[in-house]
LUMRO-735011 format. One line per 5 residues: for each residue x, y, z of C-alpha. Coordinates in nm, 3 decimals, padded with zeros to 5 digits, always signed. Each point is the difference from the previous one (the first is absolute). Last residue first. Layout:
N
X:Y:Z | ...
***
This chain:
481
+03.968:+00.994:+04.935 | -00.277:-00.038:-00.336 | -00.296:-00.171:+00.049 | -00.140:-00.334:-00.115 | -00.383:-00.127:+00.063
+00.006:-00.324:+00.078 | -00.247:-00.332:-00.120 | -00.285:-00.179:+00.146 | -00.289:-00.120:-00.097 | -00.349:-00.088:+00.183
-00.318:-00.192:-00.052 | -00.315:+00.016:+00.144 | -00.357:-00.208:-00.093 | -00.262:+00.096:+00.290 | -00.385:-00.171:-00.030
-00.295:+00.261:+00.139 | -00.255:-00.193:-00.254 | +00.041:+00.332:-00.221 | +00.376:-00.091:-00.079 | +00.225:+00.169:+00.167
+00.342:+00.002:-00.182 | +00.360:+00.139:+00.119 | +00.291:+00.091:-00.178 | +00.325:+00.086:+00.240 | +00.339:+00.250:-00.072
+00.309:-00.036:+00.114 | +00.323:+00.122:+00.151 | +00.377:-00.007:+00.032 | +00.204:+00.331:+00.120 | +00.246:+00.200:-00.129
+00.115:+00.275:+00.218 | +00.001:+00.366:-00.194 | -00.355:+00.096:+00.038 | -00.079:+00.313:-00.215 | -00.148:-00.245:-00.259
-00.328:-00.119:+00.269 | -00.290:-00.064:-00.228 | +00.218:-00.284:-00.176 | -00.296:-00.143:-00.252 | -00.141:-00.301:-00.051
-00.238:-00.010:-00.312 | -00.313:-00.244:-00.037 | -00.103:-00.145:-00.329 | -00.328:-00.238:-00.062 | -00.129:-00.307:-00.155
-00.288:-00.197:+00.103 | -00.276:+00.222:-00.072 | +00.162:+00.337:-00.150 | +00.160:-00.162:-00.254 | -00.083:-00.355:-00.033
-00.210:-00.248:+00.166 | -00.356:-00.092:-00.087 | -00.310:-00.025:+00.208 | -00.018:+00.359:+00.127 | -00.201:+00.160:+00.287
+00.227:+00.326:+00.084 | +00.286:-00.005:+00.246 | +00.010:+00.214:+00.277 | +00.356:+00.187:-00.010 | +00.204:+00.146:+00.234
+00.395:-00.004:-00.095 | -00.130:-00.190:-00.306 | +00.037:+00.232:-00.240 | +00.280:+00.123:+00.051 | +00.232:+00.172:+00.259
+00.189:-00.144:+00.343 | +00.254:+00.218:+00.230 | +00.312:-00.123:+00.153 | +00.196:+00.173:+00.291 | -00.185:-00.236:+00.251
-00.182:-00.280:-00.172 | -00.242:-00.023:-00.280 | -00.357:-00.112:+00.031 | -00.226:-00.076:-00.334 | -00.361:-00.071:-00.001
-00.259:-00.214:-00.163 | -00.327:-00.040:+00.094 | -00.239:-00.282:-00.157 | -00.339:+00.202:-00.112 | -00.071:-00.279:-00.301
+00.173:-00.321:+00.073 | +00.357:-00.040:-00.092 | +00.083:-00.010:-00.355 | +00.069:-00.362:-00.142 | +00.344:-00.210:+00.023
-00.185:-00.304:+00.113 | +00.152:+00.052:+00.354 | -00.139:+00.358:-00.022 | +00.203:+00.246:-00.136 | +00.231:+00.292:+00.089
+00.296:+00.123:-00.285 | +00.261:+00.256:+00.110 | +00.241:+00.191:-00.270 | +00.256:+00.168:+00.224 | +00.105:+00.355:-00.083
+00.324:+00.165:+00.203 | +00.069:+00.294:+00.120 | +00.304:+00.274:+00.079 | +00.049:+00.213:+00.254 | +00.380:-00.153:+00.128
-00.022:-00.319:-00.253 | -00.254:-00.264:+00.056 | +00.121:-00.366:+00.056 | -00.377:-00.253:-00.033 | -00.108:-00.335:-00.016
-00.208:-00.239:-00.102 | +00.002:+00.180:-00.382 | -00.274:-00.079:-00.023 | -00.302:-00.062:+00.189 | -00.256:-00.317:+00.068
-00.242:+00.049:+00.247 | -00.262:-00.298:-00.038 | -00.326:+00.087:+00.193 | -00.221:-00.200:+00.295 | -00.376:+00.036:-00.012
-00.024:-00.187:-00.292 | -00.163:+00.048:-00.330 | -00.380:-00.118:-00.103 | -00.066:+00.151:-00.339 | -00.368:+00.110:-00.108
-00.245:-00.109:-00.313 | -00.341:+00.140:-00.037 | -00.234:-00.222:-00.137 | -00.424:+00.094:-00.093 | -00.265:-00.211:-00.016
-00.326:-00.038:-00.171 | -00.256:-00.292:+00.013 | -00.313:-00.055:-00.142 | -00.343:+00.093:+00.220 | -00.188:+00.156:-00.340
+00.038:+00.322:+00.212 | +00.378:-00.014:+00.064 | +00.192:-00.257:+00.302 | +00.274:+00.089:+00.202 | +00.349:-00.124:+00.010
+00.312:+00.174:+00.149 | +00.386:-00.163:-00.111 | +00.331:+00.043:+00.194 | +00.291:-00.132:-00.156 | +00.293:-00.065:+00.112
+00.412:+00.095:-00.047 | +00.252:-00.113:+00.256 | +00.200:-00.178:-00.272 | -00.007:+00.103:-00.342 | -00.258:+00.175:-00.220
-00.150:-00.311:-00.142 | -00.061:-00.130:+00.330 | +00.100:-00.370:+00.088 | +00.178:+00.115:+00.359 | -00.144:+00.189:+00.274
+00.189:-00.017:+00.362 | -00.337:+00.005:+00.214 | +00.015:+00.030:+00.329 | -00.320:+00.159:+00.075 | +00.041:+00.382:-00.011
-00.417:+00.061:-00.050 | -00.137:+00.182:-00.315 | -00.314:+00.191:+00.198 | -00.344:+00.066:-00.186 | -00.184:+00.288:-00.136
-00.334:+00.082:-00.199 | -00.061:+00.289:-00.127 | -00.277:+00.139:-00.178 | -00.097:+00.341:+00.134 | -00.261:-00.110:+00.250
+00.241:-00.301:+00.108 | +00.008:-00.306:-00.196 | +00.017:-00.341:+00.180 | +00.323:-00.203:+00.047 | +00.117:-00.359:-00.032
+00.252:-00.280:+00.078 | +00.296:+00.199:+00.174 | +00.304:-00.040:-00.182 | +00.318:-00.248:+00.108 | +00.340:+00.061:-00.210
+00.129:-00.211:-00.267 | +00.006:-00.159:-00.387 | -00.397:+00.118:-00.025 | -00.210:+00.178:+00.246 | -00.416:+00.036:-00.008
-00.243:+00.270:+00.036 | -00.362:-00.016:+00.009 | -00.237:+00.291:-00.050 | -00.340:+00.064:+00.133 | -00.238:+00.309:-00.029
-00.057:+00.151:+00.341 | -00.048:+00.341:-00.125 | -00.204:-00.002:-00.387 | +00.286:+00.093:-00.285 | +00.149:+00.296:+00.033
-00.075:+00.229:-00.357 | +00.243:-00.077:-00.284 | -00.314:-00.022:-00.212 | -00.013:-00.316:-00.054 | +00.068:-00.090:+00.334
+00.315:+00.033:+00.231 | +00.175:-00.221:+00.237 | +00.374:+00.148:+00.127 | +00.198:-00.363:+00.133 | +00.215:+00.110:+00.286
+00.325:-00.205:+00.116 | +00.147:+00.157:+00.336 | +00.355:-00.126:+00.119 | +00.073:-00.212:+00.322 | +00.201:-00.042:+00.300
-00.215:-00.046:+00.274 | +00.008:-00.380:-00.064 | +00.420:-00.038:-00.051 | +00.102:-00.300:-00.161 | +00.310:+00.051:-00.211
+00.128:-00.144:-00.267 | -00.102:+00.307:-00.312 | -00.183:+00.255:+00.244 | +00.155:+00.339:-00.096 | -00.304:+00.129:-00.247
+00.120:+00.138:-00.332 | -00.333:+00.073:-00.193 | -00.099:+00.226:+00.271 | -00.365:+00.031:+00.122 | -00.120:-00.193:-00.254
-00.213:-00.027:-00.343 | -00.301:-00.131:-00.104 | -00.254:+00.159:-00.262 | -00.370:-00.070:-00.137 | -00.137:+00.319:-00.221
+00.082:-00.214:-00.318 | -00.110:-00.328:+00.126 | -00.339:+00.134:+00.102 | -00.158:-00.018:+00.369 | -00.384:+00.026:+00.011
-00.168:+00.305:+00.049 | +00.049:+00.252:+00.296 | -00.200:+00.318:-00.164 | -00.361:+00.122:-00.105 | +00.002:+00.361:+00.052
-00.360:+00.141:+00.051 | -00.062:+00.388:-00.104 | -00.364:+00.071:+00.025 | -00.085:+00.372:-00.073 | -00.208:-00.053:-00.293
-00.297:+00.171:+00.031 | -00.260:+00.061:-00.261 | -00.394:+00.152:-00.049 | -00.086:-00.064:-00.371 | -00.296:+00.287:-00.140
-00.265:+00.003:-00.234 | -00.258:+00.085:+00.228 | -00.210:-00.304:-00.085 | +00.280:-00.176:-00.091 | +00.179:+00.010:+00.423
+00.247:-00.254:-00.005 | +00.208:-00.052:+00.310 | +00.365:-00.050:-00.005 | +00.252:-00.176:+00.231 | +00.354:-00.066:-00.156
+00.293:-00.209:+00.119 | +00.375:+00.041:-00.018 | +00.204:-00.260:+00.037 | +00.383:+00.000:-00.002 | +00.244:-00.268:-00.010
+00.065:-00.391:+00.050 | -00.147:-00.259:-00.243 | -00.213:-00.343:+00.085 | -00.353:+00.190:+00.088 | -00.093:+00.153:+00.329
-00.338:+00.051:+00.069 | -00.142:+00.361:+00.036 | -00.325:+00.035:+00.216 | -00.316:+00.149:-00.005 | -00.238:+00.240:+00.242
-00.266:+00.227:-00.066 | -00.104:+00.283:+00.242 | -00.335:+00.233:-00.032 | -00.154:-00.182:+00.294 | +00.228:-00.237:+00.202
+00.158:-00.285:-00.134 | -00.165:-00.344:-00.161 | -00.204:+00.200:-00.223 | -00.030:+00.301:+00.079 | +00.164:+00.125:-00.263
-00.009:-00.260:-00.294 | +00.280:-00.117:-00.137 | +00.119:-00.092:-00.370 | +00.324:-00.183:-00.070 | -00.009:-00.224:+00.286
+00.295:-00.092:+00.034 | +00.272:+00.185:-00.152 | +00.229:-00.221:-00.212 | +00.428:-00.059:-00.052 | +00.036:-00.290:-00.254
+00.381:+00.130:-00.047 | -00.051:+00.312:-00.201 | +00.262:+00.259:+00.189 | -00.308:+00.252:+00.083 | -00.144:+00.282:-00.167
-00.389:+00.113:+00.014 | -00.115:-00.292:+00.192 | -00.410:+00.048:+00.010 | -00.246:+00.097:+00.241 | -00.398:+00.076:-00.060
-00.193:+00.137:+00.253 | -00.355:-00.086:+00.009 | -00.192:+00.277:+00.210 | -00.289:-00.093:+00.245 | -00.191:+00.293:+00.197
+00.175:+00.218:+00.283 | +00.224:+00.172:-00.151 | +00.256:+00.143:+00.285 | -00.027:+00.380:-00.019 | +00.307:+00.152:-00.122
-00.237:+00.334:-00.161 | +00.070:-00.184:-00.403 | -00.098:-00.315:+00.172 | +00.201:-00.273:+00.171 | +00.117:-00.318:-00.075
+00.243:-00.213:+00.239 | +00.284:-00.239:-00.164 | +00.149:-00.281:+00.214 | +00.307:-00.204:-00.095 | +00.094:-00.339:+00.099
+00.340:-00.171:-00.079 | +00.053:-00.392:-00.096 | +00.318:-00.173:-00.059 | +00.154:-00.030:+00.370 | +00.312:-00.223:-00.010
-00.002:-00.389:-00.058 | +00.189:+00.062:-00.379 | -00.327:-00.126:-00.173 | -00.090:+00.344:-00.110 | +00.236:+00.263:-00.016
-00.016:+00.197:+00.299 | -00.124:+00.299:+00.124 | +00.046:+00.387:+00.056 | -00.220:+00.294:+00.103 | -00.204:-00.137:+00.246
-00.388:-00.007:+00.134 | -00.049:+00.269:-00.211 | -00.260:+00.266:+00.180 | -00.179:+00.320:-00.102 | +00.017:-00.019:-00.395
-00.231:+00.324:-00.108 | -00.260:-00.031:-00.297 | -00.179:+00.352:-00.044 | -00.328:+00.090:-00.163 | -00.241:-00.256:+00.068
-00.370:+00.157:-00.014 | -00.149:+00.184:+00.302 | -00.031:-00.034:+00.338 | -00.235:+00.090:+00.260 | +00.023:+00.327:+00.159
+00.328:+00.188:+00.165 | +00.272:+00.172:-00.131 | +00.271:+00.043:+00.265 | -00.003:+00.364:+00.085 | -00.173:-00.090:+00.344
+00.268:-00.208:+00.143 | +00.220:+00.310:+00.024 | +00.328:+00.009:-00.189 | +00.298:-00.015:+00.237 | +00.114:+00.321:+00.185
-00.221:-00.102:+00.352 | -00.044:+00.250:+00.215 | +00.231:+00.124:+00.276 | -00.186:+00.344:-00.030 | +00.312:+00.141:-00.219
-00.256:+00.044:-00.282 | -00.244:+00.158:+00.181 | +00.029:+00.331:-00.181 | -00.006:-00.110:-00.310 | -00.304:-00.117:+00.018
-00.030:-00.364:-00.140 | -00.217:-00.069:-00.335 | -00.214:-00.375:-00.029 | -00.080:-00.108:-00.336 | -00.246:-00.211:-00.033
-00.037:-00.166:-00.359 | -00.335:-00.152:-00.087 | -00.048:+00.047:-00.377 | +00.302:-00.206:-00.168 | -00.158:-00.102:-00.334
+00.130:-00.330:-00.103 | -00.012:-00.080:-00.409 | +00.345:+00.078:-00.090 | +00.185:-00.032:+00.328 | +00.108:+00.171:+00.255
+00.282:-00.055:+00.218 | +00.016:+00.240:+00.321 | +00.202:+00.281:+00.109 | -00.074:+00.243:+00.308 | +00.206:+00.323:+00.094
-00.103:+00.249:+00.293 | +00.126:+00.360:+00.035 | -00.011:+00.100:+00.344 | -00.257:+00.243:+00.119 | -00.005:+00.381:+00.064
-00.013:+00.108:-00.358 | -00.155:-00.264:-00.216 | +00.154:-00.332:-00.178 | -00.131:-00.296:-00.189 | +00.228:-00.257:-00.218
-00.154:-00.253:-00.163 | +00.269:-00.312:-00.151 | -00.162:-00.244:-00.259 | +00.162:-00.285:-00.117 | -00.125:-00.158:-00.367
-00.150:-00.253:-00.098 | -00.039:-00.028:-00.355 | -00.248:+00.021:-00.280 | -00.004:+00.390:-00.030 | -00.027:+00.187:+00.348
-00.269:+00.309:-00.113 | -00.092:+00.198:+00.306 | -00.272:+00.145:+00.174 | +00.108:+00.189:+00.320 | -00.187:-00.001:+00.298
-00.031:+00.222:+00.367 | -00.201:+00.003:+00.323 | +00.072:+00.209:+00.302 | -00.323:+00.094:+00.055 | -00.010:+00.376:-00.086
+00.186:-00.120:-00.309 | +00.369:-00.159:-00.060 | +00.199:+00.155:-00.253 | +00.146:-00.172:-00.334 | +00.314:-00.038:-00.162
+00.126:-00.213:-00.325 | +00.260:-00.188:-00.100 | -00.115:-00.317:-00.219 | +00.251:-00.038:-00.241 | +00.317:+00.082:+00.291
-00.117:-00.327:+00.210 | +00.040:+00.096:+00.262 | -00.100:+00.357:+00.167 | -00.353:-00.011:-00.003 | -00.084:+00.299:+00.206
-00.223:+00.068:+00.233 | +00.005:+00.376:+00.199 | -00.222:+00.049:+00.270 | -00.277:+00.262:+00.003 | -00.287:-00.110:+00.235
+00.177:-00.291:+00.290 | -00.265:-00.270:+00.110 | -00.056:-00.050:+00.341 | +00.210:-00.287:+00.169 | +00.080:+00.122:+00.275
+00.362:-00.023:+00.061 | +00.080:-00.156:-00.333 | -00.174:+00.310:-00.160 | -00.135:-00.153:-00.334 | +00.019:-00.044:-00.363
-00.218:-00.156:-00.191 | -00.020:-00.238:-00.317 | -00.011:-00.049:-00.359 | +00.190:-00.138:-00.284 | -00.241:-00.095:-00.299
+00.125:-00.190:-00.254 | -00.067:+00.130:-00.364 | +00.025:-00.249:-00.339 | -00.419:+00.027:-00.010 | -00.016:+00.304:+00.083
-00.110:+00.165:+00.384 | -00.287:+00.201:+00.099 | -00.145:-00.371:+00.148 | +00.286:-00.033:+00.221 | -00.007:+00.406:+00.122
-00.281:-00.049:+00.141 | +00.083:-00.339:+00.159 | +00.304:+00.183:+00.122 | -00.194:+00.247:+00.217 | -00.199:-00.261:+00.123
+00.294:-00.235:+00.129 | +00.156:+00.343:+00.091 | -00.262:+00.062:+00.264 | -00.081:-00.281:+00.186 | +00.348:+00.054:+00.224
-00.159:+00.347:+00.056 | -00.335:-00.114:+00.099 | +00.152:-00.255:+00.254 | +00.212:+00.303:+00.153 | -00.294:+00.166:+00.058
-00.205:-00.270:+00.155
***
């Protein structure tokens, strides 16, 4: 019976104190209590700690009860208490308050000091939560979105996203009678995006003092954000929250963002047939935006003049879609280029279902190299050199494929230099310097030797199919008796 009396206590206290109040007041009231008895505590300190305007301090009577009467303006605001005495913790509470919501059942419970390494619970007691039936909405709070990114519409991927807003009063109570809240797109990328429906009711069709819409993707990719507000004209006061961020992203494929190129543009597979041998080709499918378009969106590839190209791909999360360029036997001719050179085109199809395609052009060459070097032969002088301008093609006098190996071997007493001693070759399509046209220097790394003696030197090419091309030269390296 005592401790019933005592919990009955502050509710009449702050009805006192309620009708003492003025008209723009709001009453703050409560009690403080021993949590390990629950009788009320004489001579605690209160004090209203946030916000700064309304600071204040009070003490607690012979029964534990306290209030403040304060002046909050139009908005809600937070309100942190703090309320310390000697021998007991000091205990903080904050709650929302609002303009027209007295908060006149607070129950503040104060832990000795001395117990507070009893194994008790640190968190905040039950018991300080305010209590009562609700007030007036005071606080919108988002507490689920079903996901934060979609799809442009029509593109087959998810377009719609949920979001659920609870309301609560100025002491976080869940309101329990009906609130319309309004939402509204506050930015967005303008393509015929819409919430739906634009005005909920909590409770209805969710759980009491929830509302629930959704955001449908429009045409456009980019950010969303969306706006929930409740109208309050009697108090002269708009309640907001706009914490929904929803990107819309994977639209359809545009020509500009749509891209095709290979592996290597100098693939070794010109007239041979090889079906492990093969070189990449990836198309890169963007939207609009230059955002991925949706995973698993199609595109066809095709082969001109040569060469034998898986059919089709899909789009991977990040927009690519690969295929294989097979070694097939061709021996390309009828290409503007040259011989050996195709081209590889990727098709997919934009919003208003026309066609775009990209072409990326590569060289077939052959496995096998020309070695061609002159002078053929060689008669270096007792530590002296000599330069030999050597020229390696493909049988249609092209580079070698991209990563071919070249190397240079000398024999006893002679020693190699240049720039193709060991050297993997770039991915080039047309010969000259540096391509198909090289030096290498033979040098006597012996000249203390006085017997004269013949030698030579050997070029070899790998290409990247595992294919050997050597040739060797001879000559004599002359020493004086």
């Amino acid at each position: 019976m005592k401790n019933r009396l005592l919990l009955l206590l502050p509710l009449a206290f702050a009805l006192l104190i309620q009708a003492c109040s003025t008209d723009d007041s709001v009453v703050i009231a409560g009690q403080v209590i021993d949590s390990s008895n629950n009788n009320p505590i004489n001579n605690a300190i209160v004090e209203v700690v946030e916000p700064t305007n309304l600071q204040q301090t009070a003490n607690t009577d012979s029964s534990g009860n306290f209030s403040f009467d304060v002046e909050p303006g139009n908005e809600t605001v937070n309100v942190t208490l703090e309320v310390s005495k000697p021998s007991y913790e000091t205990k903080s509470t904050s709650f929302k308050m609002a303009p027209d919501s007295d908060i006149d059942d607070l129950i503040i419970r104060l832990a000795s000091s001395d117990d507070s390494n009893d194994g008790g619970d640190d968190g905040e007691d039950e018991d300080d939560q305010v209590g009562g039936e609700a007030g007036g909405p005071a606080n919108l709070e988002l507490t689920n979105l079903s996901q934060s990114t979609i799809s442009v519409r029509e593109t087959g991927g998810d377009v719609n996203a949920t979001f659920t807003f609870e309301v609560t009063d100025s002491a976080g109570r869940v309101v329990d009678s009906p609130v319309d809240v309004n939402f509204q797109i506050i930015s967005g990328p303008g393509g015929g995006e819409r919430i739906t429906p634009e005005t909920a009711t909590t409770g209805v069709g969710s759980p009491q003092g929830t509302v629930k819409s959704n955001l449908a993707a429009g045409d456009s990719s980019g950010t969303v954000r969306i706006e929930a507000l409740i109208e309050r004209p009697n108090y002269g006061i708009t309640i907001r929250s706009s914490p929904v961020l929803i990107s819309i992203s994977s639209g359809f494929p545009v020509a500009k963002n749509f891209n095709v190129a290979p592996r290597v543009n100098n693939f070794d597979g010109y007239g041979i047939i090889s079906e492990g041998h093969t070189n990449s080709i990836t198309a890169s499918v963007g939207d609009l935006k230059g955002n991925p378009v949706k995973e698993g969106t199609a595109v066809y590839f095709s082969a001109s003049n040569g060469g034998l190209v898986n059919g089709s791909a899909t789009t991977n999360e990040n927009g690519y879609a690969t295929v294989n360029l097979s070694a097939n036997g061709s021996t390309p001719t009828g290409h503007p280029n040259g011989p050996g050179f195709i081209d590889i085109t990727a098709e997919t199809i934009d919003k208003d279902n026309n066609r775009i395609t990209k072409t990326t052009t590569l060289l077939l060459t052959t496995p096998r190299a020309q070695i061609d070097v002159n002078p053929t032969n060689f008669n270096i002088s007792n530590g002296g050199s000599e330069t030999f301008d050597v020229t390696i093609t493909d049988v249609n006098d092209y580079p070698m494929a991209a990563d071919t190996r070249i190397e240079v071997s000398a024999s006893q007493g002679l020693e190699a230099s240049g720039d193709i001693v060991d050297l993997e070759l770039g991915d080039y399509f047309n010969p000259g310097p540096g391509t198909t046209e090289f030096q290498v220097t033979i040098s006597d790394a012996d000249p203390d030797e006085v017997v004269s003696s013949t030698g030579s030197f050997t070029i070899t090419v790998t290409s990247p199919l595992g294919e050997t091309t050597t040739r060797s030269f001879d000559g004599s390296r002359a020493k004086t008796q």
